[in-house]
C-alpha positions in Angstrom: -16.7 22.3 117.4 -15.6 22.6 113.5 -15.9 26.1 111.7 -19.1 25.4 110.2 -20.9 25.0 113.8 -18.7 27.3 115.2 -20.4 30.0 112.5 -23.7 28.8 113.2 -23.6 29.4 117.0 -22.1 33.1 116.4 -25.4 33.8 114.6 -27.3 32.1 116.5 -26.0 34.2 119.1 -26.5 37.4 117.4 -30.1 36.9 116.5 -31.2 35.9 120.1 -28.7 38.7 121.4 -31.2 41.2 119.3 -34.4 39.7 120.2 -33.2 40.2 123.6 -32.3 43.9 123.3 -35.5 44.7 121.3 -37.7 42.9 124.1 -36.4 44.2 127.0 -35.1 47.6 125.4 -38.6 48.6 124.1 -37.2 48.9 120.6 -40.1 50.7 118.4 -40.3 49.8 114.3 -38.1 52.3 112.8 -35.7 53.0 116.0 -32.4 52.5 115.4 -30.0 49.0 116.8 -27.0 49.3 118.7 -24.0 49.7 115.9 -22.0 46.7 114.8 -19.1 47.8 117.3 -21.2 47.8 120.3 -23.1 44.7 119.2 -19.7 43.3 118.4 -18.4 44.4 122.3 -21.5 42.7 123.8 -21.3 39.5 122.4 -17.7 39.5 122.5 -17.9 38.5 119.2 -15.5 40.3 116.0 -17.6 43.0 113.7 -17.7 40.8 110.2 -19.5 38.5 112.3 -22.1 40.7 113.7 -22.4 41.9 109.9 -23.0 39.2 108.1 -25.4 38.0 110.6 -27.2 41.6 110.5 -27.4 41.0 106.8 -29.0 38.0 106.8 -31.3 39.4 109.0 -31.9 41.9 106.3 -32.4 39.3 103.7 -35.7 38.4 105.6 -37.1 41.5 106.2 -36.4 41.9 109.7 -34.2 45.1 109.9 -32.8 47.6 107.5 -29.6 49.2 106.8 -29.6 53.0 105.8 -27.2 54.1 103.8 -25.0 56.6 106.5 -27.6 56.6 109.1 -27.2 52.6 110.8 -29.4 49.9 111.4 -33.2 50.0 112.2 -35.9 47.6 113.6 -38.4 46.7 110.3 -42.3 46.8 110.7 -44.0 45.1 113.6 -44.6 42.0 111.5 -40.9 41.6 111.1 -40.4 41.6 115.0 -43.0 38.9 114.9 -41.2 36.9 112.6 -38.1 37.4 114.2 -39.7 35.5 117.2 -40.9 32.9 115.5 -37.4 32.8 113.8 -35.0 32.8 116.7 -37.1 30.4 119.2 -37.5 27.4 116.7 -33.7 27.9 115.6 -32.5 28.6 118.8 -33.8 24.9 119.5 -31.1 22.0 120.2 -31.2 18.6 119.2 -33.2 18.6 116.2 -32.6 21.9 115.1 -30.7 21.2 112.0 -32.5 19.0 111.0 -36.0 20.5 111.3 -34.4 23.7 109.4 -33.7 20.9 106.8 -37.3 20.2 106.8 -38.8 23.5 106.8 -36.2 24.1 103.8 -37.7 21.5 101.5 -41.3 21.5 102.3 -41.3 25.3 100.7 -39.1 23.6 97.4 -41.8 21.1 97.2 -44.5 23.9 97.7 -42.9 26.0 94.7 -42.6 22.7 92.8 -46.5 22.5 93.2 -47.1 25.7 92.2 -44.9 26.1 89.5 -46.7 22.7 87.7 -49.7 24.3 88.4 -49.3 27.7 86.4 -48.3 27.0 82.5 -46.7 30.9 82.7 -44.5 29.8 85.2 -44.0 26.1 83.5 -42.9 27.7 80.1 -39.9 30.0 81.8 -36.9 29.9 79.9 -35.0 29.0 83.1 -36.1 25.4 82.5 -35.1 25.1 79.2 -31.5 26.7 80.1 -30.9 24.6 83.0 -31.9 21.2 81.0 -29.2 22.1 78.3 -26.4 23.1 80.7 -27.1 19.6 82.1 -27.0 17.7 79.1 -23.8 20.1 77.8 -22.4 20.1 81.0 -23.4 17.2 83.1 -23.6 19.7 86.0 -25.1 22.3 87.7 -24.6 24.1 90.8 -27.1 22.6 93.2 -29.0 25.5 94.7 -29.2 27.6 91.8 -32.0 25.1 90.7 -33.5 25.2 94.3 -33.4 29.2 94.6 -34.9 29.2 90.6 -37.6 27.4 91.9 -38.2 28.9 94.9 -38.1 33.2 92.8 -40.5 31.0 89.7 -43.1 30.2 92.5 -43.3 34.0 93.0 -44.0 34.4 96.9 -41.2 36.7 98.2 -41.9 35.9 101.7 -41.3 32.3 101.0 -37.6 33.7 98.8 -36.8 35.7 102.1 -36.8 33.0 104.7 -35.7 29.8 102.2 -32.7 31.9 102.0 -32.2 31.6 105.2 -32.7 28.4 105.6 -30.5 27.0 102.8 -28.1 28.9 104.7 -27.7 25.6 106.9 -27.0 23.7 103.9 -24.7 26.0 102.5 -21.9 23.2 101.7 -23.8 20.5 100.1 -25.7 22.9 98.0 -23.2 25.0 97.0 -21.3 22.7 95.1 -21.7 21.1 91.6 -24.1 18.2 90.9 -22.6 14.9 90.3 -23.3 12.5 87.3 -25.6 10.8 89.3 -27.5 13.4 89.7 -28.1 14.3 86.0 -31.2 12.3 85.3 -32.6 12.9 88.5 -32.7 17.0 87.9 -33.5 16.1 84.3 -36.8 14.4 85.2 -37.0 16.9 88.0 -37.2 20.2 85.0 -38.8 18.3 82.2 -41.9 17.3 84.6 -41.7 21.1 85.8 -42.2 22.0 81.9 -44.7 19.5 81.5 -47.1 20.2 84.8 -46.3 16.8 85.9 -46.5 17.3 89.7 -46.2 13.8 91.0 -43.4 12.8 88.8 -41.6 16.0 89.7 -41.7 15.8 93.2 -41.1 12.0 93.2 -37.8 13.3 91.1 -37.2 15.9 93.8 -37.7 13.3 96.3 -35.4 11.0 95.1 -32.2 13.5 94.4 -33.2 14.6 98.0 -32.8 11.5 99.3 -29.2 10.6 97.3 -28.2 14.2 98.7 -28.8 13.3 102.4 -27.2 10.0 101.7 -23.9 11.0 99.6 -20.6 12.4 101.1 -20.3 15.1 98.0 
């Protein structure tokens, strides 16, 4: 197992370790979670791991740190979603790849309604991207992805397409290639435009050279 997957089971881990705890434990919204050390002494695990998977947890809504006081269980909605969460991740086989799925189908959402609105189509974003691109010739990958995904203005949607482009932390971290230029190009100029089925067919395409490139 490489460090990547290594990473990914430790949160895995974590998140099914609290679903656990909160199920059989009778945790109420607002109750406080065991602290990082004792989390860290159950699973056996070291303490930056439990915290980094606590604050990804945090990013969605499900739990929240207070300053001096420790960790506590969100609203009842949150423990829902924390269900729903941890049993379709939690899945084998496929799971990567369904996150993968899930990820895009709420970039293609935002992309929809983003051509859809001309206050959201006339963001400055667009512009600014486009030129670093054509001054450039790159861009980091997900900063288009995560300005699509605040333009479409569902925070919900933000919250958990955090998490999921969490699982493709690598590919999207890093910088677009010349390839890629005209792709994202077409991609923001049929944004600006309200051009939905040339902007997804853009999306789809640098997508597709994504899942098929080593970079």
């Amino acid at each position: 197992m490489d460090k990547k997957q290594e990473n990914k089971k430790v949160f895995l881990e974590i998140v099914n370790q609290l679903r656990e705890l909160i199920k059989h434990e009778g945790i109420q919204p607002g109750e406080k979670l065991p602290s990082e050390r004792v989390l860290s002494e159950r699973l056996n695990v070291g303490r930056s791991s439990v915290r980094e998977a606590l604050r990804s947890l945090e990013l969605l809504g499900l739990i929240e740190t207070r300053h001096g006081g420790g960790t506590f269980l969100s609203a009842v909605h949150s423990n829902q979603l924390v269900e729903l969460l941890a049993s379709f991740i939690l899945q084998e086989n496929k799971a990567v790849e369904d996150v993968h799925i899930v990820r895009r189908m709420h970039e293609k959402e935002a992309i929809r309604v983003i051509c859809s609105e001309q206050s959201l189509r006339s963001l400055p974003v667009w512009e600014s991207l486009f030129m670093k691109l054509e001054l450039e010739n790159e861009i980091v990958r997900d900063l288009l992805l995560r300005e699509l995904m605040i333009a479409s203005g569902n925070r919900l949607a933000l919250k958990i397409w955090i998490q999921l482009a969490a699982y493709s932390a690598t590919p999207l971290k890093k910088l677009s290639t010349e390839e890629e230029k005209p792709m994202l190009q077409m991609l923001i100029k049929s944004l600006q435009l309200g051009y939905e089925r040339e902007a997804l067919s853009a999306y789809e395409n640098w997508i597709h050279y994504l899942r098929n490139s080593s970079s």
